[in-house]
N, C-alpha and C positions, 0 to 999 in steps of 0.2 A: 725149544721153548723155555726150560731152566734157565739155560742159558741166558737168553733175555730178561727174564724177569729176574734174574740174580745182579745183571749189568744194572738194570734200572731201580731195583733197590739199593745197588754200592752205593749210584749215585744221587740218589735219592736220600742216604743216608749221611753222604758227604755232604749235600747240598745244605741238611738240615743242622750237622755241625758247626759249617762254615758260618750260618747266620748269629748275628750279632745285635740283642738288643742295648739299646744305648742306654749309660747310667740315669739315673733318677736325679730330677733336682736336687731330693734329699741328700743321694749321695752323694752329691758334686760336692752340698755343702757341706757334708763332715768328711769328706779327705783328699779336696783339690789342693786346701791352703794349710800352712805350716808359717810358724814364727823360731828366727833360731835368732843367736847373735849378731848382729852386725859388725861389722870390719869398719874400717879406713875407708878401704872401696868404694863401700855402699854411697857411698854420700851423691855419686850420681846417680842412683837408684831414680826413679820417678817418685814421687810422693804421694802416698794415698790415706793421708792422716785427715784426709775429708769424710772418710768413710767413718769415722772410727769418731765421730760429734759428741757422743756421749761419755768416750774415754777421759779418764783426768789423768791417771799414774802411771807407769810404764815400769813397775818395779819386777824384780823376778819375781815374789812372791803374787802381786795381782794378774801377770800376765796369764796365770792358769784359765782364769776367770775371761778373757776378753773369746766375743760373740763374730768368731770370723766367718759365722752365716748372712751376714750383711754384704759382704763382698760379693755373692751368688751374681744377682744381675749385673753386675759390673764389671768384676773382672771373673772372665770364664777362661776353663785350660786351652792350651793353643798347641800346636806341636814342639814349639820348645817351652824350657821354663822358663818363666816372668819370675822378676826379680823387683820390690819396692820398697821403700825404705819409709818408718813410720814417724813423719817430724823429727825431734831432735831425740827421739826416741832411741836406746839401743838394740832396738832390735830390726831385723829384715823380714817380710814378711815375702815367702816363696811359693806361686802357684802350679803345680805339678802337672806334667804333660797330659796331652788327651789320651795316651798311650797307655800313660802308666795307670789314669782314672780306668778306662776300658777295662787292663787288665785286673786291676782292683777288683770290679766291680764283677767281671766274668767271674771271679774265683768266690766271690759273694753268692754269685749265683749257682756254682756249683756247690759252695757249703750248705745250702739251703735245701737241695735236693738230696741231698745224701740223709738228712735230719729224717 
């Protein structure tokens, strides 16, 4: 009888590890998206300088300042990274896998319980 009830706790215990709740809107939007420099490259990139209506400058110093929470319904992570390029802008803006959001977000979740 130990026995058994020791097997059905392992995996009772494994079962409840293995589960996975999915990031938060919130978090999608503060660490799916990333802006670095732009290349030569990019210039096939798809353009998403629709998104961004209310931008005027694309300077280093304003770009600290830009609201890449607007992208959330639009463009969401996918299994690889997306890659687009903002008007004649220098920069590339790069949306990070669902992978890497998950694990972000697991480790989010584990900092929280340890608090």
């Amino acid at each position: 009888m130990k026995k058994l009830l020791f097997v059905w706790l392992s995996v009772f215990a494994l079962s409840a590890m293995g589960q996975m709740s999915e990031p938060t809107p919130e978090f999608v939007k503060t660490h799916a998206y990333y802006l670095s420099k732009a290349s030569e490259k990019s210039m096939g990139f798809p353009d998403v300088s629709s998104y961004f209506t209310q931008w005027e400058s694309w300077t280093d110093e304003n770009v600290q300042n830009v609201d890449l929470t607007v992208l959330y319904p639009h463009l969401l992570p996918q299994r690889q990274y997306q890659h687009f390029r903002i008007g004649n802008s220098p920069y590339v803006l790069t949306v990070q896998t669902q992978s890497y959001v998950q694990n972000l977000y697991n480790r989010s979740l584990i900092k929280q319980r340890k608090k």
